[in-house]
C-alpha positions, 0 to 999 in steps of 0.5 A: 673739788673738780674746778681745783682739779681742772686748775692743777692740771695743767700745773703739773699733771697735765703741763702742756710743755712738759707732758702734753709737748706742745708751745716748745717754740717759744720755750726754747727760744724767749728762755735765755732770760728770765724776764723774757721767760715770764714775760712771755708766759704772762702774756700767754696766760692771759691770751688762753685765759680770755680766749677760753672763756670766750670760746666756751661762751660761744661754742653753742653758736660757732658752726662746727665746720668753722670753728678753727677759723673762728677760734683764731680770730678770737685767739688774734683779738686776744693777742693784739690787745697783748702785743699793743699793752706791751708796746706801750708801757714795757717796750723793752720786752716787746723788742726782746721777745720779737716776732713770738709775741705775735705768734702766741696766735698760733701758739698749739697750747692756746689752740688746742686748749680751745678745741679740747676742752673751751668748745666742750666745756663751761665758761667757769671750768674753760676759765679754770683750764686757761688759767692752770695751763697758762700757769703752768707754761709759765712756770716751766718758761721760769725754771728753763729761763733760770737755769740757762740765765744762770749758767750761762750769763750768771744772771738772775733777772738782770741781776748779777749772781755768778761772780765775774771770776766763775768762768760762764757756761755760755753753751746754755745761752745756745738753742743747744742748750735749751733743747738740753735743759728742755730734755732735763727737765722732761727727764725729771718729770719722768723720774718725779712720776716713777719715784710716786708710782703715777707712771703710765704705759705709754702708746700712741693715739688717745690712750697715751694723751694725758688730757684724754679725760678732758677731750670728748674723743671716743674710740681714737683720736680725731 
């Protein structure tokens, strides 16, 4: 049961675009279509799937004073795999999604999953964790990307869905519109959570934190 609630988290409870905010970047930017939208959470998912497993792996002999460095260059390796498979074999995807392929190697979600929960946890729950979180910012670049490709280019994966005689409300296809549609769906989250009695009194520091069961922080943040 506790390996089931480490994978939903990060579906829901604990989505890391929608509830934690972090990857905003990439999401507001690769979102204007929905291939570009899975195709980077694809990519993501397996860059945290891997590097989770391999920093829980290795988090007994990392030196504490090191670690960042160290949770890079396994982040890095993971992303280069990624960047040159895509090359390869989907191409048209590597030129869309651009420099934030590359950048998945600073990506905060990726980052910060490692220091809060891979280097604390166990290889099994850190795969769990990687996989949740990863599902879940896909999920979220699914939804923002189908929103803003409909209305704004009436398109659904390429596919033409808005009869050409609708006019198109191509201000969703602006960083305007991503940064409205982001700011909806946040809201939503807000309204579902009130709706179901789990909102929480917010505040600043590791009270506030969805993820503070997860991180070993005790008396503050570090």
């Amino acid at each position: 049961m506790k390996k089931i609630q480490i994978f939903t988290n990060g579906l829901v409870k604990e989505n890391p675009v929608l509830r934690l905010v972090l990857g905003t970047c990439p999401t507001l930017a690769v979102t204007t279509a929905v291939s570009n939208g899975i195709g980077m959470g694809i990519a993501a998912t397996f860059v945290l799937f891997c590097s989770n497993i391999a920093i829980s792996a290795l988090r007994k002999v990392i030196p504490d004073k090191v670690r960042l460095p160290a949770y890079i260059t396994v982040i890095a390796t993971f992303v280069t795999i990624v960047q040159m498979l895509v090359k390869a074999f989907v191409p048209a995807l590597d030129e869309s999604l651009g420099v934030f392929l590359p950048l998945i190697v600073v990506n905060c979600i990726i980052l910060g999953r490692a220091e809060m929960f891979a280097s604390k946890h166990g290889v099994v729950d850190s795969a769990f964790d990687g996989l949740g979180m990863g599902l879940g910012f896909t999920l979220t670049l699914t939804v923002m990307s189908t929103i803003r490709e409909l209305l704004g280019s009436g398109t659904w994966y390429g596919f033409k869905v808005i009869p050409e005689s609708i006019d198109r409300f191509t201000f969703m296809t602006t960083p305007a519109g991503g940064f409205f549609t982001f700011g909806l769906l946040m809201a939503l989250v807000v309204f579902v959570e009130n709706k179901l009695g789990e909102s929480k009194k917010r505040s600043i520091g590791c009270e506030g934190c969805p993820s503070k069961g997860a991180c070993g922080a005790k008396g503050g943040c570090e």
